[in-house]
C-alpha positions as CSV (number, residue, x, y, z in Angstrom):
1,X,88.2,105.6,95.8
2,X,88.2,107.2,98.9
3,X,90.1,105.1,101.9
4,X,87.1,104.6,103.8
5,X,84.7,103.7,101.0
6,X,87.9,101.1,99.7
7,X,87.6,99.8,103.8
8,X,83.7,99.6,103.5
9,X,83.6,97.9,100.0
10,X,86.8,95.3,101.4
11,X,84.0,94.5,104.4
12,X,81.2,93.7,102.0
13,X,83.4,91.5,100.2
14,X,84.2,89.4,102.7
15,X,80.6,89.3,104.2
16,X,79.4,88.1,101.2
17,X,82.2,85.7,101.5
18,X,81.1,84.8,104.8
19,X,77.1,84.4,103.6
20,X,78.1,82.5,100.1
21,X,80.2,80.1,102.2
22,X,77.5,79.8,105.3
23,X,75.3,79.4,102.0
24,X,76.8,76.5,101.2
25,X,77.9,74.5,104.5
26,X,73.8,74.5,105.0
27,X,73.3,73.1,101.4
28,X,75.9,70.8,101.8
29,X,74.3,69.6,105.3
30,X,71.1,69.5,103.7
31,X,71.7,67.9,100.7
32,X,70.0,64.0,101.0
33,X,72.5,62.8,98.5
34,X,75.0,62.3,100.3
35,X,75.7,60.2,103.1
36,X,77.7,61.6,105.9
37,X,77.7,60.6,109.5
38,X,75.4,63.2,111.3
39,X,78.5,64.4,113.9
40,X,80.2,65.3,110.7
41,X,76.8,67.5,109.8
42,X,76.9,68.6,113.2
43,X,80.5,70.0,112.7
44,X,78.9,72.0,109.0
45,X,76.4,73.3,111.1
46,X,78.5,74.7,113.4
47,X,81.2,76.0,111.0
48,X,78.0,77.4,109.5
49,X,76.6,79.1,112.4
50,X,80.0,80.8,112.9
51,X,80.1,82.4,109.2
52,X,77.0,83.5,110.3
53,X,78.1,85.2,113.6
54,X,80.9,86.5,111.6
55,X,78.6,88.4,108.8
56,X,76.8,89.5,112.1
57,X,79.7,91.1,113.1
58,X,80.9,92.7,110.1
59,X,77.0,93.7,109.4
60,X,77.3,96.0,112.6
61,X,80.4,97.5,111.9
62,X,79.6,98.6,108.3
63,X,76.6,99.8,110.0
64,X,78.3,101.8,112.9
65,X,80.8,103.0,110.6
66,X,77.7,104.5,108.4
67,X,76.6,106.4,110.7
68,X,74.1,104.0,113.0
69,X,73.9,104.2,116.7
70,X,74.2,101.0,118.9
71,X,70.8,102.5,120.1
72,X,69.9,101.9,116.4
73,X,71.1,98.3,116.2
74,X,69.8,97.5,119.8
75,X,66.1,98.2,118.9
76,X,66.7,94.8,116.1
77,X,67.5,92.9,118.7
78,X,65.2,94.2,122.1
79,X,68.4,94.5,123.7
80,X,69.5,97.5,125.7
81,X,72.5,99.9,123.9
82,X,75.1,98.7,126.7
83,X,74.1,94.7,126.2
84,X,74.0,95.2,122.2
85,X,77.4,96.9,122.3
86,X,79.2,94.3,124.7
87,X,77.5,91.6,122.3
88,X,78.6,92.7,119.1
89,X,81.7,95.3,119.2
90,X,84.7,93.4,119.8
91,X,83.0,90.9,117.0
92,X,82.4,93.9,115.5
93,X,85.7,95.4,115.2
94,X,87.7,92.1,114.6
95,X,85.9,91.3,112.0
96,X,86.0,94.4,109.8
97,X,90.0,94.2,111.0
98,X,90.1,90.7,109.5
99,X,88.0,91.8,106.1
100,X,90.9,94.0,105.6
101,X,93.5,91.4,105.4
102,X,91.2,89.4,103.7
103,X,90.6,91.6,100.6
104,X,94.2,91.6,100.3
105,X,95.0,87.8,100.5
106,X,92.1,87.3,97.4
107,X,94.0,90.1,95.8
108,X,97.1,87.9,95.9
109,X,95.0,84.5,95.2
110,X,93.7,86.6,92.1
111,X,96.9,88.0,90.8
């Protein structure tokens, strides 16, 4: 596999990671079962909200990668290219940093 397609396939990885596990905090939260203290449920929803944010990121920079403008990925959100870009692409670029390192340390939790 070609070194950007490995890159692009190790960043779907983890924001599937990061949608399973955002997945679950809000099950968790809602489930009526069990009885936790609501500022624990606040701290799920938060840790929630920033898997979220995360698969945000990582959802722009597959995208930009692809081929898609900020212009593109703007027009989603009504925001202008400039306020899009200062938004999302530090996020953006972190995050599909991080997926790298990330897709290694499951290799090794695997192996």
């Amino acid at each position: 596999m070609p070194a950007i397609e490995e890159e692009l396939h190790k960043a779907l990885i983890a924001r599937a990671a990061d949608l399973l596990s955002a997945a679950a905090t809000c099950l968790s939260v809602a489930d009526l079962e069990m009885d936790t203290h609501p500022s624990f449920q606040l701290v799920r929803i938060r840790q929630a909200i920033l898997e979220l944010e995360s698969a945000e990121a990582l959802t722009a920079a597959l995208l930009v990668r692809c081929g898609a403008s900020w212009d593109t990925l703007s027009v989603q959100f009504e925001l202008s290219r400039q306020a899009m870009h200062r938004r999302l692409a530090a996020r953006a670029e972190r995050a599909y940093n991080d997926a790298q390192t990330y897709a290694e340390l499951r290799r090794v939790d695997d192996g």
